[in-house]
C-alpha positions as a LaTeX table, in Angstrom:
\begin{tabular}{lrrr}
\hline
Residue & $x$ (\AA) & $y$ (\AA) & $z$ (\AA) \\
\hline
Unk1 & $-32.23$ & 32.24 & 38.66 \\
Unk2 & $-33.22$ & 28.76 & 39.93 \\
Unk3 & $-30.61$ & 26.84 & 41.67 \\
Unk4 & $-32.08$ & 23.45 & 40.13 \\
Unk5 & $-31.79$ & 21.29 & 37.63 \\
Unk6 & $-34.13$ & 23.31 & 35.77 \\
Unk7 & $-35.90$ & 27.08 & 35.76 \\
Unk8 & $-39.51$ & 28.08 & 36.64 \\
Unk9 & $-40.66$ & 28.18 & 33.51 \\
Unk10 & $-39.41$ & 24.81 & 32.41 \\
Unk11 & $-42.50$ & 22.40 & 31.05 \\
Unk12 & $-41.10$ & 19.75 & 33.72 \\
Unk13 & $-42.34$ & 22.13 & 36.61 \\
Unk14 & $-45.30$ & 23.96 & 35.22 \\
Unk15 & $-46.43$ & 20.24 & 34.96 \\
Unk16 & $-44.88$ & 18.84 & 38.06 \\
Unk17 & $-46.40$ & 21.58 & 40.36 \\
Unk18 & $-49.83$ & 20.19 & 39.54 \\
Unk19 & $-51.48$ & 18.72 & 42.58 \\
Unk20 & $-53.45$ & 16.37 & 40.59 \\
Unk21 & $-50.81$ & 14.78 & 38.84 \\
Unk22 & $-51.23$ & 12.39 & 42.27 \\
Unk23 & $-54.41$ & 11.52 & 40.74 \\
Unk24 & $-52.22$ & 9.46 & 37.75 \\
Unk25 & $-50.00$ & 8.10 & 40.34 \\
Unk26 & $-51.80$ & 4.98 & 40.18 \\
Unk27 & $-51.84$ & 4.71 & 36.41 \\
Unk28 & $-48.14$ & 5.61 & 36.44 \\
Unk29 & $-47.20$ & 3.12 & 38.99 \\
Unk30 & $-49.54$ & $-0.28$ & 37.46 \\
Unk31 & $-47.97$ & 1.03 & 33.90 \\
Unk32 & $-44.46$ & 0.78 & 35.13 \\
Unk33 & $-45.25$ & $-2.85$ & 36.83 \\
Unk34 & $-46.79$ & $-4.07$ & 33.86 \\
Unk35 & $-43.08$ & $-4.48$ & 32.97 \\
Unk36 & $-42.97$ & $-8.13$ & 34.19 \\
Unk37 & $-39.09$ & $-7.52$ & 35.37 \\
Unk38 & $-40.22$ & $-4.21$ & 36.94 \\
Unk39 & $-43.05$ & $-6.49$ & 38.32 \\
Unk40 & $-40.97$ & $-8.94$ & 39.80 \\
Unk41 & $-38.68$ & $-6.17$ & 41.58 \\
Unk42 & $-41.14$ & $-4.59$ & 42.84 \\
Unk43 & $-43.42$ & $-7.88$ & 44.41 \\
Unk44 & $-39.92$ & $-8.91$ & 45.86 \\
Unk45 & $-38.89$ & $-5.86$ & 47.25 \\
Unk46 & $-41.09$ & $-3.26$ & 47.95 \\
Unk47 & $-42.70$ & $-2.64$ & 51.10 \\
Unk48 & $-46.23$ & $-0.93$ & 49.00 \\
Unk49 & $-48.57$ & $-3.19$ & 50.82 \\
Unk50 & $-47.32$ & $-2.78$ & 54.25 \\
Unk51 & $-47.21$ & 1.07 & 53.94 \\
Unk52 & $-48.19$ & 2.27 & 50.84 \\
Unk53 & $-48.40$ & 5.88 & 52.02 \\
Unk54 & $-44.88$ & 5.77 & 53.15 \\
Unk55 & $-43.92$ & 4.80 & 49.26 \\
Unk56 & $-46.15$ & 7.06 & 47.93 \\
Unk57 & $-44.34$ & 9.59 & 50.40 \\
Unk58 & $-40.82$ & 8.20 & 49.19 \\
Unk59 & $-41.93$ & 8.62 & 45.64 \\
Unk60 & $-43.27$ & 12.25 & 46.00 \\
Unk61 & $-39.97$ & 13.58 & 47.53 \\
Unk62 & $-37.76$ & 12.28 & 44.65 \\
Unk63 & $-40.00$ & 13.37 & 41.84 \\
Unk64 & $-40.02$ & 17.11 & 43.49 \\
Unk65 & $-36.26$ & 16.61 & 44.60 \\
Unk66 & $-35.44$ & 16.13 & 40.87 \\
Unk67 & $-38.37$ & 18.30 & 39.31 \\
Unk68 & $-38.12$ & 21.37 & 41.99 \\
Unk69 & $-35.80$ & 20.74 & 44.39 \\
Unk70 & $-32.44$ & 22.37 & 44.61 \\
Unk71 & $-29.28$ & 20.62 & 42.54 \\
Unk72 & $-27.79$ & 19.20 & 45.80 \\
Unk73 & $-31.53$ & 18.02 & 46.50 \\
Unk74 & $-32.00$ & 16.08 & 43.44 \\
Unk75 & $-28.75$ & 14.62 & 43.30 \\
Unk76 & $-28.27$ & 13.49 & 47.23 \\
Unk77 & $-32.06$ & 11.96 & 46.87 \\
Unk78 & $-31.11$ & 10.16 & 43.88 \\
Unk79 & $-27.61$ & 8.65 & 44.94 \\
Unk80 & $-29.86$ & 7.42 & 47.95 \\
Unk81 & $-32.68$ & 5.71 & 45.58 \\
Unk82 & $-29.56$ & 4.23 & 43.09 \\
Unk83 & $-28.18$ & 2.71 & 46.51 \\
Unk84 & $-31.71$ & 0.87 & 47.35 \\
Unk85 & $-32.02$ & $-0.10$ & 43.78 \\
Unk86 & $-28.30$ & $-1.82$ & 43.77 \\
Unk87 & $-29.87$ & $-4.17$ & 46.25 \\
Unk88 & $-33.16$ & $-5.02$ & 44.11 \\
Unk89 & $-32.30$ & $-7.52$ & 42.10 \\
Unk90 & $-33.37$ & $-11.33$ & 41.50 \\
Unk91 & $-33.40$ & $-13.75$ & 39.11 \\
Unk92 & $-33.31$ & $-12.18$ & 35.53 \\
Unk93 & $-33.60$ & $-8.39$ & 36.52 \\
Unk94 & $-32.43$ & $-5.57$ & 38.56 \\
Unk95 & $-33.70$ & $-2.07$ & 39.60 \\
Unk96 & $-30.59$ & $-0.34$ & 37.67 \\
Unk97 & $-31.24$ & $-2.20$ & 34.29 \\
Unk98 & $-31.06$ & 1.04 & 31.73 \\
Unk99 & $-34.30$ & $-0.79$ & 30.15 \\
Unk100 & $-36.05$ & $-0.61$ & 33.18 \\
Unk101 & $-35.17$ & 2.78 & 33.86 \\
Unk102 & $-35.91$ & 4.01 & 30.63 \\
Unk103 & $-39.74$ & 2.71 & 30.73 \\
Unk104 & $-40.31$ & 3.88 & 34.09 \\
Unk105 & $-39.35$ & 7.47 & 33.15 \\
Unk106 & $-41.57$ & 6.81 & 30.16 \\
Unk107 & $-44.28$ & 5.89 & 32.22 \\
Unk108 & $-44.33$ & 9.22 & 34.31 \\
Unk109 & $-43.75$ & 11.44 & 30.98 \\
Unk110 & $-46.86$ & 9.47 & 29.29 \\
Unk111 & $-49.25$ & 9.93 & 32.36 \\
Unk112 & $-48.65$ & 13.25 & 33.37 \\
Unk113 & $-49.51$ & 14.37 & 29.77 \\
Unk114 & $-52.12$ & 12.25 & 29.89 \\
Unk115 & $-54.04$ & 14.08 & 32.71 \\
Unk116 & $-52.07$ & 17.33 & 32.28 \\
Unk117 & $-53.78$ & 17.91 & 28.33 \\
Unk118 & $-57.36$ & 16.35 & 30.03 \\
Unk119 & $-57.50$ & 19.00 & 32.39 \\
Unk120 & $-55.17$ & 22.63 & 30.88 \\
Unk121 & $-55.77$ & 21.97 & 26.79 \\
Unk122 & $-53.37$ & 20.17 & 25.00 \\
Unk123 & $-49.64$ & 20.64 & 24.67 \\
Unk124 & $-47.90$ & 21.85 & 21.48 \\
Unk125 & $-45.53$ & 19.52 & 19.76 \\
Unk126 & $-42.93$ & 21.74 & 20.57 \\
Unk127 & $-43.88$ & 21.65 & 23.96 \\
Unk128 & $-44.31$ & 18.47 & 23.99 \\
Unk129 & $-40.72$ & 17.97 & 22.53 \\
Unk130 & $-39.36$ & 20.06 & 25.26 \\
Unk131 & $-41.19$ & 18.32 & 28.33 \\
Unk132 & $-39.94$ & 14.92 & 27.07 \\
Unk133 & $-36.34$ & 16.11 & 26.82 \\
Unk134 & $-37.06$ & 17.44 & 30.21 \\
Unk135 & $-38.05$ & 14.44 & 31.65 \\
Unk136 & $-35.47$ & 12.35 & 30.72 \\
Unk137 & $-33.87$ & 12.98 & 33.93 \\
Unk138 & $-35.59$ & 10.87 & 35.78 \\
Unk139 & $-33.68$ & 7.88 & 34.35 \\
Unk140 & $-30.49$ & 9.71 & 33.66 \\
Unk141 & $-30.24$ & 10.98 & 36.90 \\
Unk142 & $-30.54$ & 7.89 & 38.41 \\
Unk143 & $-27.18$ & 6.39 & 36.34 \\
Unk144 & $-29.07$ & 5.49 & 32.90 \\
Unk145 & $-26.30$ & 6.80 & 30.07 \\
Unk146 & $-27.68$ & 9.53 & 27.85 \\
Unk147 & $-28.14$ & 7.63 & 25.02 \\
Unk148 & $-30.76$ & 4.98 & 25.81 \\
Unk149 & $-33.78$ & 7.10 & 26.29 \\
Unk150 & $-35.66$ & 7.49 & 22.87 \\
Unk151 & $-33.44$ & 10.41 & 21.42 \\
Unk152 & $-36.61$ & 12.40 & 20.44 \\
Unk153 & $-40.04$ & 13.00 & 21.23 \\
Unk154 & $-40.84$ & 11.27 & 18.05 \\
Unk155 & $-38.53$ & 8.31 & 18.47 \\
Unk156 & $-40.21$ & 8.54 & 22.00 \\
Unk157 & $-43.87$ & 7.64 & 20.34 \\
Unk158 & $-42.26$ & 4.77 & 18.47 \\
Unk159 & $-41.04$ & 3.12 & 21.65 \\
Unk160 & $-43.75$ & 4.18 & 23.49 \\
Unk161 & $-46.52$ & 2.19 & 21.17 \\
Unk162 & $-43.75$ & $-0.69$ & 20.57 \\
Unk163 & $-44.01$ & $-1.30$ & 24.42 \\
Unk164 & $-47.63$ & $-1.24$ & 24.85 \\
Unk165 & $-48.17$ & $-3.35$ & 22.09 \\
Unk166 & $-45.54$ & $-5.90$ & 23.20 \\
Unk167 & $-45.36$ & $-6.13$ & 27.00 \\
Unk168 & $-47.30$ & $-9.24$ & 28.52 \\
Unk169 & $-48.26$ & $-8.88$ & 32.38 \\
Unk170 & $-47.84$ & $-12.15$ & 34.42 \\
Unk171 & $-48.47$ & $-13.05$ & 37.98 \\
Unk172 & $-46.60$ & $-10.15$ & 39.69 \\
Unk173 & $-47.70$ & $-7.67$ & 37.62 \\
Unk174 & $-51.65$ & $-8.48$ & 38.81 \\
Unk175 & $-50.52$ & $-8.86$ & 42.34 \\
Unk176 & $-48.78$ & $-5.24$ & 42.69 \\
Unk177 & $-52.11$ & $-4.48$ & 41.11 \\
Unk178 & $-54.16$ & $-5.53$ & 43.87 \\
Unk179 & $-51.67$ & $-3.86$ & 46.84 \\
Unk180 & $-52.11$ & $-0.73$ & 44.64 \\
Unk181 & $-56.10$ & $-0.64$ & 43.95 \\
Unk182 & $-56.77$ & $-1.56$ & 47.07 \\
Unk183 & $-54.28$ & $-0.99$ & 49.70 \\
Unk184 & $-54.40$ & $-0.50$ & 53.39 \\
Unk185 & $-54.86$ & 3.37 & 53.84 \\
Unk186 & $-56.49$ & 4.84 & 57.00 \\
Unk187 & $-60.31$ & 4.82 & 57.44 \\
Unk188 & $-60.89$ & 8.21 & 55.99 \\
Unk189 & $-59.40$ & 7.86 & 52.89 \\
Unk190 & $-61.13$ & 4.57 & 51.97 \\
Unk191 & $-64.17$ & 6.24 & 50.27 \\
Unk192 & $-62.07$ & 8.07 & 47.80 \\
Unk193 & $-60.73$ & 4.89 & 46.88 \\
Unk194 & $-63.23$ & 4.14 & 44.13 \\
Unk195 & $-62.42$ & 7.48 & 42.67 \\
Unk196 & $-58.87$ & 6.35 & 42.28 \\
Unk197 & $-59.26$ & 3.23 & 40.58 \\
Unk198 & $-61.75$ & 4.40 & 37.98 \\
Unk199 & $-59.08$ & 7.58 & 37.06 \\
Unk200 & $-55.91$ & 4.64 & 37.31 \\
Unk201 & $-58.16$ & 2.56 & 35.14 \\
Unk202 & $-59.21$ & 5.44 & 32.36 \\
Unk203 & $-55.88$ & 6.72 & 31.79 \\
Unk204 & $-54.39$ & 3.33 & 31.25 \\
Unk205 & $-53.31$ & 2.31 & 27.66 \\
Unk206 & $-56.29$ & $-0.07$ & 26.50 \\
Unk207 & $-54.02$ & $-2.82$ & 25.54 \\
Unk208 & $-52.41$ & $-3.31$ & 29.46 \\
Unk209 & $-55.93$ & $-2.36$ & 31.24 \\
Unk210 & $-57.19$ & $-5.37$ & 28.98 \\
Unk211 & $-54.42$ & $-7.55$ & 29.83 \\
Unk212 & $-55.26$ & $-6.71$ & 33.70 \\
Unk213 & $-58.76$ & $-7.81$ & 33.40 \\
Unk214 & $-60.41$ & $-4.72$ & 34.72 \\
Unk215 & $-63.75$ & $-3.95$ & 33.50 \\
Unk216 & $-64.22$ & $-1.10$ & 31.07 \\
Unk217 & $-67.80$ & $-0.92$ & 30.37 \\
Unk218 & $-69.75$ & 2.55 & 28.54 \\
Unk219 & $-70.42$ & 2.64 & 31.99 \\
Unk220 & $-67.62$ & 3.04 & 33.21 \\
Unk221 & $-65.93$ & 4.68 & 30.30 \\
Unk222 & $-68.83$ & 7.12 & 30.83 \\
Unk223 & $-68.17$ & 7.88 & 34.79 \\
Unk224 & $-64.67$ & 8.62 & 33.99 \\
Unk225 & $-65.12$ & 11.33 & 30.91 \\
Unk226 & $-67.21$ & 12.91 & 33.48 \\
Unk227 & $-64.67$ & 13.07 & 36.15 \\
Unk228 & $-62.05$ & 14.75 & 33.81 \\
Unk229 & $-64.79$ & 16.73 & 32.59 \\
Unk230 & $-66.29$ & 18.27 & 36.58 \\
Unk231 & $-62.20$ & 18.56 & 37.29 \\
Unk232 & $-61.47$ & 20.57 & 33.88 \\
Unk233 & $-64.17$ & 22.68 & 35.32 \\
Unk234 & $-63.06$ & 23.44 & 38.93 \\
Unk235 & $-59.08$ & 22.31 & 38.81 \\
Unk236 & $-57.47$ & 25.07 & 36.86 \\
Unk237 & $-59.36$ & 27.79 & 38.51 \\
Unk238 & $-58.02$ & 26.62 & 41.99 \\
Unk239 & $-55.54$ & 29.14 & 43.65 \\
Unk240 & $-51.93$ & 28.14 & 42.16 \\
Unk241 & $-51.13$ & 28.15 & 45.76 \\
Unk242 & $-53.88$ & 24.97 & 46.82 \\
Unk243 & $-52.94$ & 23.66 & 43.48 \\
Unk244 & $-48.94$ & 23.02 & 44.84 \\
Unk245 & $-49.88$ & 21.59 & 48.22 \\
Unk246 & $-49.04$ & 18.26 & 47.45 \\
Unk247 & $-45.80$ & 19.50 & 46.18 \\
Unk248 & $-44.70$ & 21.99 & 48.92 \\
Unk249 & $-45.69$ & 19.93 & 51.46 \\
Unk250 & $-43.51$ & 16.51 & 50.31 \\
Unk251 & $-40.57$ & 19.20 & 49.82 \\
Unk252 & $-40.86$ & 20.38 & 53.04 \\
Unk253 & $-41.26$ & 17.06 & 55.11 \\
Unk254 & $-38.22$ & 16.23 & 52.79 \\
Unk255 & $-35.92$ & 19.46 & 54.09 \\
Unk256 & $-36.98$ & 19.46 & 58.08 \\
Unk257 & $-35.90$ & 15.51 & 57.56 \\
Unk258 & $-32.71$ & 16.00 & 55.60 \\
Unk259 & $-32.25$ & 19.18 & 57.98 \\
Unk260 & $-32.96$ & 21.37 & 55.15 \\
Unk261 & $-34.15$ & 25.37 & 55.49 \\
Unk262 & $-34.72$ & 26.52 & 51.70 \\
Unk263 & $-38.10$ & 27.78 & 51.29 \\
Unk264 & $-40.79$ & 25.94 & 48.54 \\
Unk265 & $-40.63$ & 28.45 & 45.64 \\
Unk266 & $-44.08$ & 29.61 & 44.88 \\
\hline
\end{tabular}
């Protein structure tokens, strides 16, 4: 028996656990900010362009904290991310807005399938039904009241398409962009850089990546079917063990900080 929020077998980790899933991160991240409140917040507050891999880092724990991690886990890490989002505020939004938190948990649900079908097959509706539920946690957990979240996974789809269709970027939105695309990483990871902003580009919604200006030539377009297509190929037939790094490492920097001893489940 898991000691989580959820058990092994749950959609929300057989997704989660997926090393790749970082790959989306930057789809997940420009979708949320497209938000112009979420936007603003984040251009105001966050510290992405001075040390991006220390967000990414922050990011990481909570999602596996609240995906993988222990009850206690989850629920410590996310009283500490509620307390940093009290302070986030400015004029005409703040961090704990139930709006906000809903689309940013809509984000991560949307992207991760996104890859997740590209690369293992698609998910059945029922599936998909049950990984939504699932992942309405990660507002809920973070103070948003049960109710606000889409109630189902097709009430989800409604809202889902309402908000792409709707949502206007401004200013902030393009210049979170830029800290995201191309931020100040260590010489060594520059060259997969490129890589990176051709998968944040082809997973986002058509509508937003318009509205950000980025080119999408048959070039492009072309490029980036062949990059899901090579990691289709090699991904799945990884070791589950290499696939999980990502995850067991983040969990672990996250225990020997917190003092932690539990062992990464498998």
């Amino acid at each position: 028996m898991s000691n989580g929020l959820f058990e092994d077998d749950d959609l929300i980790r057989r997704v989660s656990r997926e090393g790749i899933l970082l790959a989306a991160g930057g789809a997940a991240s420009l979708l949320q900010t497209a938000h112009p409140k979420v936007a603003q917040g984040v251009y105001d507050h966050s510290y992405t362009a001075e040390d991006p891999l220390g967000r990414l880092r922050g990011t990481m724990q909570w999602v596996y904290a609240v995906s993988w991690g222990t009850r206690e886990e989850a629920e410590r890490l996310s009283a500490v991310v509620t307390r940093m989002h009290d302070r986030v505020t400015g004029p005409g939004y703040r961090a704990n807005d139930p709006e906000l938190q809903v689309w940013v948990a809509a984000t991560l649900f949307a992207t991760a399938v996104h890859l997740y079908e590209s690369l293992f097959g698609r998910l059945s509706d029922a599936e998909r039904a049950a990984y939504y539920e699932q992942s309405k946690v990660f507002a809920t957990i973070l103070g948003c009241p049960p109710d606000k979240p889409p109630a189902t996974y097709a009430d989800f789809r409604v809202y889902y398409a309402d908000m792409i269709s709707r949502i206007e970027i401004g200013d902030a939105s393009r210049a979170v962009a830029e800290q995201v695309l191309h931020p100040d990483v260590p010489w060594f990871l520059r060259p997969g850089l490129p890589a990176v902003r051709l998968m944040t580009a082809g997973l986002m919604p058509a509508p937003i990546r318009e509205q950000y200006g980025w080119s999408w030539t048959p070039a492009r377009r072309m490029r980036f079917r062949l990059l899901l297509r090579l990691l289709a190929l090699v991904y799945p037939r990884l070791p589950l063990r290499v696939r999980t790094l990502p995850r067991d490492h983040y969990l672990r920097e996250l225990r020997r900080r917190t003092g932690g001893r539990r062992t990464v489940p498998a």
